[in-house]
N, C-alpha and C positions, 0 to 999 in steps of 0.2 A: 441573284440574291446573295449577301453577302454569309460568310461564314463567321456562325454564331461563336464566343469562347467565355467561358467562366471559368474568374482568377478568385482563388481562394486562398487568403493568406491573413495574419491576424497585423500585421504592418503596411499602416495607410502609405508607406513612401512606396511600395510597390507598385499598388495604384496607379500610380505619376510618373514613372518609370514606365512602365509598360503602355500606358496611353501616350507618352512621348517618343517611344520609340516605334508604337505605331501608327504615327499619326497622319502618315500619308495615305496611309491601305486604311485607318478609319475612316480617313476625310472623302476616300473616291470609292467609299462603301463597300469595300473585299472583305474588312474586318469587322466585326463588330463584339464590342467586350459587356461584359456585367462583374459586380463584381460582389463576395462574398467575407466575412472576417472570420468563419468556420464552419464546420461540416455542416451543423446542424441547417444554418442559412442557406448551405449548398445545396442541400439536400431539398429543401423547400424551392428552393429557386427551379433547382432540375426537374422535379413535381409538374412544377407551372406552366415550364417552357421546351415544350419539345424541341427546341427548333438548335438548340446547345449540341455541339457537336465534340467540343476539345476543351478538358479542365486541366486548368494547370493548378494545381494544388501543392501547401503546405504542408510536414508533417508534421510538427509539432503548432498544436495548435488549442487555446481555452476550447470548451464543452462538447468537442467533439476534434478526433484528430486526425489527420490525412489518411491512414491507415483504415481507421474506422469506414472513414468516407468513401473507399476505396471497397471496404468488403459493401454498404450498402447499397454503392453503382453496380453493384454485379446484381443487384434483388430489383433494378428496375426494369421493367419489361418493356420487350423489342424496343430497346435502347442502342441505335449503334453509337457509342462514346468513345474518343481514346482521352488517356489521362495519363498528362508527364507532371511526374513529383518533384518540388523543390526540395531540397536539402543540404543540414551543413556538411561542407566537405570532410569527406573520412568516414561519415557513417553508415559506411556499406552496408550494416547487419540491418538498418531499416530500406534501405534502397533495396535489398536483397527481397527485403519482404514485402514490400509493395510491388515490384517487379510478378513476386510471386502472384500475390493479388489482381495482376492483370493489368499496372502501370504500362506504357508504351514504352516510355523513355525519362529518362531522368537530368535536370542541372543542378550543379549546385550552388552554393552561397558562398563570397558574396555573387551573385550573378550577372552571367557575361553578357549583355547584351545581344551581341554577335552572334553566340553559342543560343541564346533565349529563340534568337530569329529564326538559325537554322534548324533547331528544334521545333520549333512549332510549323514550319513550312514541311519538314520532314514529316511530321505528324500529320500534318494534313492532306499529302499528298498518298499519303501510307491508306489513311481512311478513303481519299476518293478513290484510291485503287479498287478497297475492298467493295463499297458500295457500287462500282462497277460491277466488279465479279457476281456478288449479291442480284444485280439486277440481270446479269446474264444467266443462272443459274434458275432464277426465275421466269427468265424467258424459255429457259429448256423445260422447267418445269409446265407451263402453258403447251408449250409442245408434245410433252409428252402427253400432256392429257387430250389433246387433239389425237395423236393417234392412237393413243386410245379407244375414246368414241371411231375414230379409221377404221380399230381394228375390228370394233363389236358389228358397225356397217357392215365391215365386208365379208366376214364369217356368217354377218345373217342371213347375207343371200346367198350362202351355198348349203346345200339341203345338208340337212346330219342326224337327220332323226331316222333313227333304224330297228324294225326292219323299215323301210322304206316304203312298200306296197304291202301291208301286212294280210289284207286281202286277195292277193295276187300268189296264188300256187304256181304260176307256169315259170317262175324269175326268182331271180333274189339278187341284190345289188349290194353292198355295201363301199367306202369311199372314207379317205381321213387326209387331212393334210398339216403338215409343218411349216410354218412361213420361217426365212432365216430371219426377217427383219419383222419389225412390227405391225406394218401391212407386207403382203408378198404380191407376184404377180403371177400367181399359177391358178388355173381354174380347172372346176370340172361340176358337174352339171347332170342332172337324171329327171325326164319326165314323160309323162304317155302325152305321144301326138293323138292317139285315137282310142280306143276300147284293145285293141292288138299288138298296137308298135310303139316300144317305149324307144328313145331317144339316150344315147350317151353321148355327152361329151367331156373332153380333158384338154386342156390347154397349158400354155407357158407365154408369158409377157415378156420380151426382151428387157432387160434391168430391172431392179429390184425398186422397194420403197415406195412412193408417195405417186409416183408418175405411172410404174406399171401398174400400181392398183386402179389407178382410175381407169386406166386404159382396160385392165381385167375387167372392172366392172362391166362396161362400155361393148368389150366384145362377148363378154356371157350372155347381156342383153339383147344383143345383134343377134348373135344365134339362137337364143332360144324364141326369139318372135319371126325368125323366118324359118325354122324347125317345123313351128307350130304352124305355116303352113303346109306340111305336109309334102315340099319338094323333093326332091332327090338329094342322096347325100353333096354330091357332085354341083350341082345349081346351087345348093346351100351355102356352100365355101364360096363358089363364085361370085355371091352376090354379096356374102358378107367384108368379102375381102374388099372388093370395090370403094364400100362404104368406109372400110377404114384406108386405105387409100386415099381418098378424098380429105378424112376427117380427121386422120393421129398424125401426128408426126413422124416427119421422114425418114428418124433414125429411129424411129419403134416397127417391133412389128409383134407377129403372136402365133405361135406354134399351135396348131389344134388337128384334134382327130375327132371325127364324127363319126357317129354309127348307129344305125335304125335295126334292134333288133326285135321280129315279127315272133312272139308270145306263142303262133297259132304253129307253125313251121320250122323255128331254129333258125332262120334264114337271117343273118346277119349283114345287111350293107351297110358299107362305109367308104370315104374318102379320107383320104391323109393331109394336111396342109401342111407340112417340114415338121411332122411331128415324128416321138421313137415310136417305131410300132407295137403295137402291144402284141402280149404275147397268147397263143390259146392252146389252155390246157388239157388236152384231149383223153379220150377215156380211156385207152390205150397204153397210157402212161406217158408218152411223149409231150415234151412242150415246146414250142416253136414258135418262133413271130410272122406275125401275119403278113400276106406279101404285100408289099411298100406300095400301094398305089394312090393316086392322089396327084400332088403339086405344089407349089409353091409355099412357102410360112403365108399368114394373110398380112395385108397391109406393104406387102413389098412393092408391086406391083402391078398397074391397072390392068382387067381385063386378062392376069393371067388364066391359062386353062388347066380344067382339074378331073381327075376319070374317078370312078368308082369303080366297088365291088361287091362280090356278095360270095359269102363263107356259109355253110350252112355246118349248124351246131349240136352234136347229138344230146340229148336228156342227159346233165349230168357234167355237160363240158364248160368249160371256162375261157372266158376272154380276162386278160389281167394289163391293166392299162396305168402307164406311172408317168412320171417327169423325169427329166435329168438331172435332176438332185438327188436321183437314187444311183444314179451308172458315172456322176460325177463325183459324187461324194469322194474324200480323199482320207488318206491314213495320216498317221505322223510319221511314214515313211515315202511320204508324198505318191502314193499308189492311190490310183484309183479303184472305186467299187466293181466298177464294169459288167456287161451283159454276161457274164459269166458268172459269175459271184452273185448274180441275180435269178440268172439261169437255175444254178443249185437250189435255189433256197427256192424255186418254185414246186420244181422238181420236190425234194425234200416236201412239201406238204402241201401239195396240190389233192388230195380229198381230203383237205381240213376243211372246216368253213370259209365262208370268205372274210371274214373280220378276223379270224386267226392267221389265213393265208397274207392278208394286209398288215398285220402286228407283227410277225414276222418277218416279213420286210427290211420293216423299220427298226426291229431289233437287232437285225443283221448289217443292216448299215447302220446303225448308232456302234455296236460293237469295234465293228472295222474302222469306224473313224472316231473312235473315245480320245478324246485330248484334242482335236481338232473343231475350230467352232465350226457350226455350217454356216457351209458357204451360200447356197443357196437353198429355194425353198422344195421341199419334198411333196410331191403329192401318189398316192396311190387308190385306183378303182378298180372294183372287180364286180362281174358281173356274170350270171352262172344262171343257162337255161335248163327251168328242171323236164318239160316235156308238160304235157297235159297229166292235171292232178288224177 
């Protein structure tokens, strides 16, 4: 489609000048002109014809004058125009002031042909730049509002409404997470296999963004429908791993830790799949991470093997299960957060609640790392057997 141009000037010999000098790019349809004797005309003409992209205008000009013309192409909406002013040489103070107005570029009179061509080619190449940009910008804006809707998705399938089991006196769970990017890949997950035994899980998705969430979604769903048969922690990883094995890609995999903990007894089993171990808060005062058993991250490998175990939890104690967004997190003196500095803050308010004990956390790493953006996504769950009510 050829580029549209309206010439405004109140001297017919321009006219004829300007369609002779471009009469090659009119005749093989790159150019196309109209053309106007003053504002007022322009103004009408631009009205009519969206499709006008570049006015070269006059300023001195009968019933209406380049100037004028100039403040009312700023009052036409989602207009993109550019607009170079003719004028006689020497009269900066009006050039000055059309410039101000929003002109592009300016020639003067009498006028150079030459200079006319390279102007206008200038001009028009200055605008398809911008209408690229425009259109890129719009493309980001489409994207953003895709992950958007990403983000409302994937937040809706992780529970957050708490208390969580509000009828359930023997537990209490609470759970929060920060994604660094607009979707993240961290999961974690709470639901009764039976009338006894509620289920936790916490995971981490190798890389960030649009691929670990899917893959997040993907293995939340894996494990909570082979949970909900009721196998062992240990078979559960086994098989889920398999499946992604088979089904993600080769350079993904996913960090998780499972845990069945029995309502009636404290009795906590779990297997590790290369995830941190979480830590349990004991009533005693002491707090320690649980010993490492388990096997492989899932998805690395087919058929790898995975053990289980089982902790038994006095009325009152705590398991405290996070991500390595919390022990990676980094200062602006490039120190990391580390199991220490997590360690404390446990220690420091372990018989608070467990939604204080989580906010705290994350107060303590947002502190330690103020001026540092995250890097990745933070998750933190905790889960606290009260005994029979």
């Amino acid at each position: 489609m050829s580029v549209k141009m309206l010439v405004v000037d109140d001297e017919p010999d321009l006219e004829q000048l300007v369609l002779q000098k471009f009469r090659k790019k009119i005749r093989t349809k790159e150019y196309e002109f109209v053309f106007a004797q003053n504002g007022i005309q322009a103004l009408k003409i631009l009205k009519k014809d969206g499709r006008i992209e570049l006015v070269l205008t006059d300023i001195n000009m009968p019933e209406m004058d380049g100037l004028t013309l100039l403040r009312e192409m700023g009052s036409l909406d989602n207009r993109l125009l550019r607009s170079v002013i003719v004028s006689a040489y020497g009269d900066m103070q009006n050039i000055r002031t059309a410039m101000n107005l929003g002109a592009y570029d300016f020639v003067t009179k009498p006028i150079d042909l030459a200079d006319l061509e390279i102007t206008v080619e200038k001009s028009l190449k200055d605008l398809a730049l911008l209408k690229e940009a425009l259109q890129d910008k719009e493309r980001l804006l489409s994207i953003q509002r895709e992950l958007d809707i990403a983000t409302s998705i994937q937040t809706g399938i992780l529970p957050k409404i708490f208390p969580a089991f509000p009828d359930r006196k023997e537990f209490d769970i609470y759970a929060h997470m920060i994604t660094a990017k607009e979707v993240g890949g961290d999961l974690y997950d709470f639901f009764m296999i039976d009338k006894y035994r509620v289920a936790v899980i916490i995971g981490d998705v190798s890389g960030k963004g649009v691929a670990a969430a899917l893959l997040m979604a993907v293995s939340k769903t894996l494990l909570q429908a082979s949970a909900l048969k009721g196998i062992p922690a240990d078979a559960l990883l086994s098989e889920v791993n398999n499946v992604l094995v088979k089904n993600s890609p080769s350079n993904m995999f996913v960090t998780v830790f499972y845990g069945i903990l029995d309502t009636r007894s404290g009795a906590f089993e779990y297997c590790n799949g290369g995830h941190n171990p979480p830590y349990l808060l004991c009533k005693d005062g002491n707090v320690g991470q649980v010993e490492k058993i388990g096997g492989l991250v899932l998805g690395a490998m087919k058929n790898a093997e995975y053990q289980s175990s089982v902790t038994v939890l006095q009325p009152g104690e705590t398991i405290f299960f996070y991500t390595d967004g919390v022990t990676e997190a980094r200062s602006t003196k490039d120190e990391e957060f580390e199991e220490k500095r997590l360690e404390a803050c446990l220690s420091r308010n372990q018989k608070s609640g467990l939604e204080r004990i989580v906010e705290k956390v994350f107060s303590d790493v947002e502190t330690f790392s103020a001026g540092m953006p995250q890097a990745d996504d933070i998750t933190c769950l905790a889960v606290r057997f009260l005994g029979k009510s």
